[in-house]
C-alpha positions as CSV (number, residue, x, y, z in Angstrom):
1,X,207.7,167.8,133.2
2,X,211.5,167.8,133.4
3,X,213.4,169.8,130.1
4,X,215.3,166.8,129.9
5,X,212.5,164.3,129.4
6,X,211.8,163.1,126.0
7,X,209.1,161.2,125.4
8,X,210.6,159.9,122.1
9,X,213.0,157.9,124.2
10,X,211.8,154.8,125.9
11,X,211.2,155.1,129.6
12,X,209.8,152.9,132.7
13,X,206.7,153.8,133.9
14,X,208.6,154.4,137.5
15,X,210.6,157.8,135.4
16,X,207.2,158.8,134.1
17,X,205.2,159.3,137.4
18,X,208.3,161.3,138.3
19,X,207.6,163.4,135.8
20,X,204.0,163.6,136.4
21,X,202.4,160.9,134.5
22,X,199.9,158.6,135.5
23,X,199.5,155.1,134.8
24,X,196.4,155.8,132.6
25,X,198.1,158.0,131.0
26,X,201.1,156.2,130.2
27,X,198.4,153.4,129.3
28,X,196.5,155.6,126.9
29,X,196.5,157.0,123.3
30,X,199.8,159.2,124.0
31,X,202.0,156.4,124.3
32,X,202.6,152.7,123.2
33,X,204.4,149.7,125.2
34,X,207.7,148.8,124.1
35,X,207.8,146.3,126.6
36,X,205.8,145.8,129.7
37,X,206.6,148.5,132.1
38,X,208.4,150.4,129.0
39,X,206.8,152.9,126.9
40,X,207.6,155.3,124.2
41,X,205.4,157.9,122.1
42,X,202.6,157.2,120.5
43,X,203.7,159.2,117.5
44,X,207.4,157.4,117.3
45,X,208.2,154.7,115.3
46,X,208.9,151.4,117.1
47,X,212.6,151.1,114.5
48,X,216.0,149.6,115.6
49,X,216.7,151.9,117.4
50,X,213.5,152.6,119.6
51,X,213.9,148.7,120.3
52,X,217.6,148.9,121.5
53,X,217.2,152.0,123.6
54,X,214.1,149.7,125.0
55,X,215.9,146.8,125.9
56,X,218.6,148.6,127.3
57,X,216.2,150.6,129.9
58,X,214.6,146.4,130.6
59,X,218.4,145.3,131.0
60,X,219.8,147.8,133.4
61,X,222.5,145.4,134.1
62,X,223.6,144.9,130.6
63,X,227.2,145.7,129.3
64,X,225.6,147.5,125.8
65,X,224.5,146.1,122.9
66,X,226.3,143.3,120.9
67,X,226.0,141.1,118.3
68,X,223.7,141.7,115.5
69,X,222.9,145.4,117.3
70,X,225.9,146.6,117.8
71,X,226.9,146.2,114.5
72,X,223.3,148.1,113.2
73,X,224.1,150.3,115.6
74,X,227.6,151.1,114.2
75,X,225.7,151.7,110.6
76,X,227.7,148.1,109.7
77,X,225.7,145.5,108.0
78,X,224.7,142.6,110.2
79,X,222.5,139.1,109.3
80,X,218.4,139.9,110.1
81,X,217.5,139.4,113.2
82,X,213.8,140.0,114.8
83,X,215.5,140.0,118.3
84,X,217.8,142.9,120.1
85,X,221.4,141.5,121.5
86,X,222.7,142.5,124.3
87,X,226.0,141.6,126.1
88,X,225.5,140.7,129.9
89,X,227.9,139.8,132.9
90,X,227.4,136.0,133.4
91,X,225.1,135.7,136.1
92,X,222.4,137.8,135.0
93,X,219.0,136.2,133.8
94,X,216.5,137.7,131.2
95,X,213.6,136.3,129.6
96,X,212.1,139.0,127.4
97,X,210.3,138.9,123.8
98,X,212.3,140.1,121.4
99,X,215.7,140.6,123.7
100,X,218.5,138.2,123.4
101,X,221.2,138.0,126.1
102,X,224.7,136.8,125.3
103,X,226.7,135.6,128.9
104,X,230.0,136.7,129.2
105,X,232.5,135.7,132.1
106,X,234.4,138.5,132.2
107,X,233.7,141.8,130.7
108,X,233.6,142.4,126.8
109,X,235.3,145.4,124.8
110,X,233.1,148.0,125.1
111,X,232.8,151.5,123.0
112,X,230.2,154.3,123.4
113,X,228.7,154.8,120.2
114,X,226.2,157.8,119.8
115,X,225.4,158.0,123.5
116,X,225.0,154.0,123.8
117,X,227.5,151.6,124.8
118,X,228.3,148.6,122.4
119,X,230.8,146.4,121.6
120,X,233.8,147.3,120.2
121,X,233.4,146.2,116.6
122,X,236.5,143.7,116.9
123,X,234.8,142.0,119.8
124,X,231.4,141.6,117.9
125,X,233.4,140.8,114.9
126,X,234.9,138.0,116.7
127,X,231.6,137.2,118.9
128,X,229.5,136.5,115.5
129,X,231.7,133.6,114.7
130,X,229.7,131.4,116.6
131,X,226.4,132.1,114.8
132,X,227.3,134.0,111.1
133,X,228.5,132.0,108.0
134,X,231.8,133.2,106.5
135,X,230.7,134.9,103.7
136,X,227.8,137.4,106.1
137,X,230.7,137.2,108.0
138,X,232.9,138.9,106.0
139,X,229.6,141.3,104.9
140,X,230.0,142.3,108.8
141,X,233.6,142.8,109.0
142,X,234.2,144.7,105.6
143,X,231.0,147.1,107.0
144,X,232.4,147.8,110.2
145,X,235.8,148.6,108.9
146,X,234.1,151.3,106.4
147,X,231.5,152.7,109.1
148,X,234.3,152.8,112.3
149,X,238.0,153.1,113.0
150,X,238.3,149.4,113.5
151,X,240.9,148.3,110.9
152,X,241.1,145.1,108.8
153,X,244.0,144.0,111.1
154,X,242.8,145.0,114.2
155,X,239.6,142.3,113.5
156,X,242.4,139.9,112.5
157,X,244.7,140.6,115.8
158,X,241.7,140.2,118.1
159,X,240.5,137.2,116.9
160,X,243.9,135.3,117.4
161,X,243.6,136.4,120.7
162,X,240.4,135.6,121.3
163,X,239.4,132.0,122.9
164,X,235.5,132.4,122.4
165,X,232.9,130.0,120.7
166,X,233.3,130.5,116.8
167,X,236.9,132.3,117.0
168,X,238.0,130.0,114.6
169,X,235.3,131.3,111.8
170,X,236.2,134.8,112.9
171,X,239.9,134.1,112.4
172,X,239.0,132.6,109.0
173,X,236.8,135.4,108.3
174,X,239.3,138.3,108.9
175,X,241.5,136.9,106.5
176,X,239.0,138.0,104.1
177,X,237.8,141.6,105.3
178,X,239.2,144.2,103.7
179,X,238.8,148.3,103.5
180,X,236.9,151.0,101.3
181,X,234.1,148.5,100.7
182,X,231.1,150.2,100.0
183,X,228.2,147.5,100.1
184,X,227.2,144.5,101.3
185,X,227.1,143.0,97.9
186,X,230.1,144.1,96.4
187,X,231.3,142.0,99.6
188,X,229.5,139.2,98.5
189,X,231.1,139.3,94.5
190,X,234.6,139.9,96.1
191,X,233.8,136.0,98.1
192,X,231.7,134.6,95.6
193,X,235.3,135.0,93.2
194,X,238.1,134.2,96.2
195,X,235.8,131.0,97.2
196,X,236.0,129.7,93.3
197,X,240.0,129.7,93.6
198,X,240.3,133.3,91.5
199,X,242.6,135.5,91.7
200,X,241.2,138.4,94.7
201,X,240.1,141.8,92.8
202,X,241.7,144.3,94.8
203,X,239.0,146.5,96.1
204,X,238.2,150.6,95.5
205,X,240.6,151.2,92.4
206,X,241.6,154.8,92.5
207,X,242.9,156.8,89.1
208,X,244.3,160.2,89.7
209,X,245.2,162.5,87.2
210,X,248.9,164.0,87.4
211,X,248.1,166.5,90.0
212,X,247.1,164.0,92.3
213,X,242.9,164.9,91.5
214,X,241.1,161.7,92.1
215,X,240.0,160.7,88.4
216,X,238.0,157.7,88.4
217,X,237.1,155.0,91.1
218,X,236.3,151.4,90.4
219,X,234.2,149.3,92.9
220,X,237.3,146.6,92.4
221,X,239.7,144.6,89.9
222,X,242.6,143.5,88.4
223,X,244.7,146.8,87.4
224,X,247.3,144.9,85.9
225,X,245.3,143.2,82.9
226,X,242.7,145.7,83.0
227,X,239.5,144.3,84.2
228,X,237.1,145.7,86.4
229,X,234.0,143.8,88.3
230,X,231.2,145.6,89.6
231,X,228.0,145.0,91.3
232,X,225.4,147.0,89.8
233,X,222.4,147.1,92.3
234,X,218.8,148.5,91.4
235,X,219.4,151.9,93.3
236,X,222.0,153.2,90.9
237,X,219.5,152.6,88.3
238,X,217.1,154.4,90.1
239,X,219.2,157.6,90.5
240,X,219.6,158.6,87.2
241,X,222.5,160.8,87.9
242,X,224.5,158.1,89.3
243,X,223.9,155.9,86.1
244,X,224.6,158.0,84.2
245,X,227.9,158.9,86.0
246,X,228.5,155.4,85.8
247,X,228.0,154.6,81.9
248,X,230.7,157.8,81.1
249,X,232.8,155.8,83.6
250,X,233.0,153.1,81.6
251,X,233.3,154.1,78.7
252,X,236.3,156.3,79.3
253,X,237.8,153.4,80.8
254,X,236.9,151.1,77.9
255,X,238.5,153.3,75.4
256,X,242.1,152.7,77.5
257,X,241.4,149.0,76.8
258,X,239.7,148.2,79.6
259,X,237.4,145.2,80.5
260,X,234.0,145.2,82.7
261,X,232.1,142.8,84.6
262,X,229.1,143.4,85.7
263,X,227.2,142.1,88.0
264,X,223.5,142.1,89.0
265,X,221.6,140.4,92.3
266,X,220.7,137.6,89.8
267,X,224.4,136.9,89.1
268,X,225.2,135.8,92.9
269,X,221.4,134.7,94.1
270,X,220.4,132.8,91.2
271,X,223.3,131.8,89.1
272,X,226.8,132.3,91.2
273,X,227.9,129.0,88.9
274,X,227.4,130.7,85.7
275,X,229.6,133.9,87.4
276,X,232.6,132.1,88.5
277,X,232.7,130.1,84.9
278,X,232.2,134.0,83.6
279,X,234.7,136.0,85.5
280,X,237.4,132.9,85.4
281,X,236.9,133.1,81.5
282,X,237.6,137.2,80.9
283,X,240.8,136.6,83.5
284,X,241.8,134.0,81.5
285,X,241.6,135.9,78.2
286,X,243.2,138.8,79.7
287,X,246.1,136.2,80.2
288,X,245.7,136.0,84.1
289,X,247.2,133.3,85.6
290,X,244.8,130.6,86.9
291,X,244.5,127.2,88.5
292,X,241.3,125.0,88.4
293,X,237.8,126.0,90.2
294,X,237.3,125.4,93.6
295,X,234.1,124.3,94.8
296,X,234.2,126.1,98.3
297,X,231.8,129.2,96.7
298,X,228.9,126.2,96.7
299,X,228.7,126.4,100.5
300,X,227.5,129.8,100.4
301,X,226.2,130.2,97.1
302,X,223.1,127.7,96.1
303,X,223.2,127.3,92.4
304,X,219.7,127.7,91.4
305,X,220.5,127.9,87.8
306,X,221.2,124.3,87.1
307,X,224.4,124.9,85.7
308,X,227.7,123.2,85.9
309,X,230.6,125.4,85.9
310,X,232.7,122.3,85.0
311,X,230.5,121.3,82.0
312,X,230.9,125.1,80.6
């Protein structure tokens, strides 16, 4: 076999008889179907990214990968999806399990991403708006920023340009995204408060110490009447070390007068109506200046904790 075959990459069976394999071999306990015609290693994991590769080798013709993929791809955070995207010139047809083809009329921004090309994140950005909700939206747009060079603005200046299904979401959306977000839910608090009408946390608060050492970081707040919010997920619990970072954290900042929200999956799954009446409360206290509660956080936020933040 050829030093540059690898097995662990898919491959048609037309490359593996050039490399000495036989149908019943390609057919047998050495190797599994990707797809038919497609195969892989028997002892590789069918993942993402055995699945995109695949697709790619079905859809010769295809631009890259788009969508969904090419933000996975990017290490962004994209809505689940059982299928691979790809981006394909107009014409071309595919009917494949688990590929879906987006028709373009003209070619799409492309990058080369780890070997594979994709869509430039602002053109999936912008491309998403016809199927993603604002909020996973945002998710998508704050991820990309952190994982690639894309920057807030870029997202923002290609979708005013853009004239594609949903560019009016996007547009809406990159309003929203933002930089040095480091999860999907911290994205998802930061909405869950702008879509209630409160005042936007600024996000990643830094504290250095006089020689410009970074002191403390903050996952986001309001510096000016000291409060902090942050989304405390099960993982940090899970590495000790990190928790514990995180309690002296606090505390040192809660001896300089400082005021913390917390939040937990609970708080914006299960009860986001009992958050907003929460986090427009402590603002309030800390004599922010507020104007009543919207209701646009209901859209993407089911309260299933039958409460009222009016009634409150």
């Amino acid at each position: 076999m050829s030093e540059t075959f690898d097995p662990r990459v898919p491959f048609r069976s037309a490359s593996g008889r050039k490399q000495g394999l036989s149908r019943r071999e390609m057919t047998g306990k050495r190797f599994r179907r990707v797809h038919r015609d497609c195969y892989v290693s028997a002892e590789h994991d069918l993942d993402f990214e055995t699945r995109a590769l695949a697709a790619l080798e079905m859809v010769p013709g295809a631009y890259g990968l788009s969508h969904q993929s090419a933000v996975t791809w990017c290490g962004g955070i994209a809505p689940d999806t059982p299928d691979i995207h790809l981006a394909v010139p107009h014409r071309l047809r595919c009917e494949l399990p688990g590929i879906r083809v987006h028709r373009y009329r003209t070619a799409p921004l492309l990058w080369t991403r780890r070997g594979v090309r994709v869509t430039a994140p602002a053109q999936t950005f912008t491309d998403l708006g016809a199927t993603t909700d604002l909020v996973d939206l945002v998710v998508a747009g704050d991820s990309l920023v952190r994982r690639t060079s894309v920057t807030p603005s870029e997202l923002a200046a290609f979708a005013r340009q853009a004239h594609s299904n949903g560019v009016g979401r996007a547009r809406q959306a990159s309003e929203f995204v933002r930089a040095d977000v480091d999860s999907a839910q911290e994205s998802r608090s930061r909405m869950l408060i702008v879509l209630a009408g409160l005042p936007e946390p600024t996000v990643n608060l830094r504290f250095y110490t006089a020689e410009g050492a970074l002191l403390r970081r903050m996952d986001m707040g309001y510096k000016a009447i000291k409060v902090a919010v942050e989304y405390d997920g099960r993982q940090h619990i899970e590495r000790k070390a990190n928790w514990g970072a995180d309690i002296g954290r606090r505390e040192y900042f809660e001896g300089l007068g400082w005021r913390f929200i917390i939040l937990i999956a609970s708080d914006i799954w299960t009860i986001p109506g009992r958050t907003v009446r929460r986090v427009h409360d402590i603002l309030g206290e800390r004599g922010a200046k507020l104007g009543p509660v919207h209701d646009d956080w209901r859209l993407h936020f089911p309260d299933r904790g039958g409460f009222d933040v009016e009634s409150a």
